[in-house]
C-alpha positions in Angstrom: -4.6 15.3 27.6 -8.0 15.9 25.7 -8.5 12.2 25.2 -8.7 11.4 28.8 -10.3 14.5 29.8 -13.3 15.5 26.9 -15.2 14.5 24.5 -14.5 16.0 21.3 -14.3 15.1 17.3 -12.0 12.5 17.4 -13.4 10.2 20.6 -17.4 11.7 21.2 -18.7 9.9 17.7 -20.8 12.9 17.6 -22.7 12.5 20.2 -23.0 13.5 24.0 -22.2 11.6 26.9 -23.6 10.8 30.0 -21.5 12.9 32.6 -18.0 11.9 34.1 -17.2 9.3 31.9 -13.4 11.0 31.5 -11.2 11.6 34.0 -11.8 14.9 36.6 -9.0 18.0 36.1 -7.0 18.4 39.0 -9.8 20.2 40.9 -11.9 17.6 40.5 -14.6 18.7 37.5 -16.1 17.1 35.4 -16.7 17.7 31.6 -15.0 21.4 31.6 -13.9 20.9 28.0 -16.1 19.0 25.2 -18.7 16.9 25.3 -21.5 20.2 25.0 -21.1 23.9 25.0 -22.3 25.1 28.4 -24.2 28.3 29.1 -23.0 30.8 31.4 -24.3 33.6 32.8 -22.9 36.7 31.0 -24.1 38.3 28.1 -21.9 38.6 25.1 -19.6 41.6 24.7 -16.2 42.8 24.4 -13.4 41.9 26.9 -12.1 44.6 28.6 -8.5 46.3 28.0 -6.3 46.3 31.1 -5.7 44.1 33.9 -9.5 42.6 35.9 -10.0 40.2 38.1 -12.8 38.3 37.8 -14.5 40.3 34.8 -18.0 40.0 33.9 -19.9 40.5 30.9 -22.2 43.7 29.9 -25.4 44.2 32.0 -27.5 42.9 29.1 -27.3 42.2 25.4 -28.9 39.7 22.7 -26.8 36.7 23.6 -25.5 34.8 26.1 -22.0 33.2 26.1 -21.6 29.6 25.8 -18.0 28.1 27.2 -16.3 24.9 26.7 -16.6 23.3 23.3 -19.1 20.1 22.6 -18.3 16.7 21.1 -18.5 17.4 17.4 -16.0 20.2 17.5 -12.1 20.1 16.8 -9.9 20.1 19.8 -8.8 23.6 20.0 -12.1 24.3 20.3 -13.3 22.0 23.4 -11.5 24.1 26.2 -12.9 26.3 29.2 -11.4 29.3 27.8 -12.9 29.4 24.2 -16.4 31.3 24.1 -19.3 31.7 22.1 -22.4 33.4 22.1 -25.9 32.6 21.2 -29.1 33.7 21.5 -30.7 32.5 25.5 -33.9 30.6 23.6 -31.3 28.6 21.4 -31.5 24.9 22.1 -29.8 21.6 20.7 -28.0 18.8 21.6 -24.5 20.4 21.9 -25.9 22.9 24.7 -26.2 22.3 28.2 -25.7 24.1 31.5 -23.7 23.4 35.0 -25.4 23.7 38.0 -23.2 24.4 40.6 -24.1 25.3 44.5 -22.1 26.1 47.3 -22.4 24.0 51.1 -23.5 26.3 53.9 -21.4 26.3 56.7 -23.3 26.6 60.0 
């Protein structure tokens, strides 16, 4: 359920929100769909035909992808799956980033 999950055009009031204000998805993150569009690391390109695991984008291109959907948009649009791609000096208030970091086991 979107509404207990994101922030989108119907609940966000056009606006971002300070983080984990909705509920978690079952693996326990935050924010995957809504509230702003999140850079990832790829560059922009076509998906590739066939069966991949894991795919990543083309070794370099003139934009980066953008995942996830921000608080202005329409539902369909605020999911994990849905992708963008704008150019990597492109700033506003929809866009953000995730940092993420593994624990080292010793």
């Amino acid at each position: 359920n979107l509404d207990s999950m994101g922030w989108y055009d119907q609940n966000s009031g056009s606006t971002t929100h300070a983080v984990a204000q909705k509920q978690p998805n079952a693996r326990g993150l935050y924010d995957m769909h809504g509230n702003v569009w999140e850079w990832v690391q790829d560059w922009y390109g076509d998906y590739p035909t066939g069966s991949v695991t894991d795919p990543t984008g083309p070794y370099s291109g003139s934009g980066r992808v953008l995942r996830g959907g921000s608080g202005p948009d329409l539902a369909r649009l605020c999911r994990s799956a849905i992708r963008l791609y704008g150019s990597p000096g492109l700033r506003g208030d929809p866009l953000g980033l995730r940092l993420a970091f593994a624990e080292v086991i010793r």
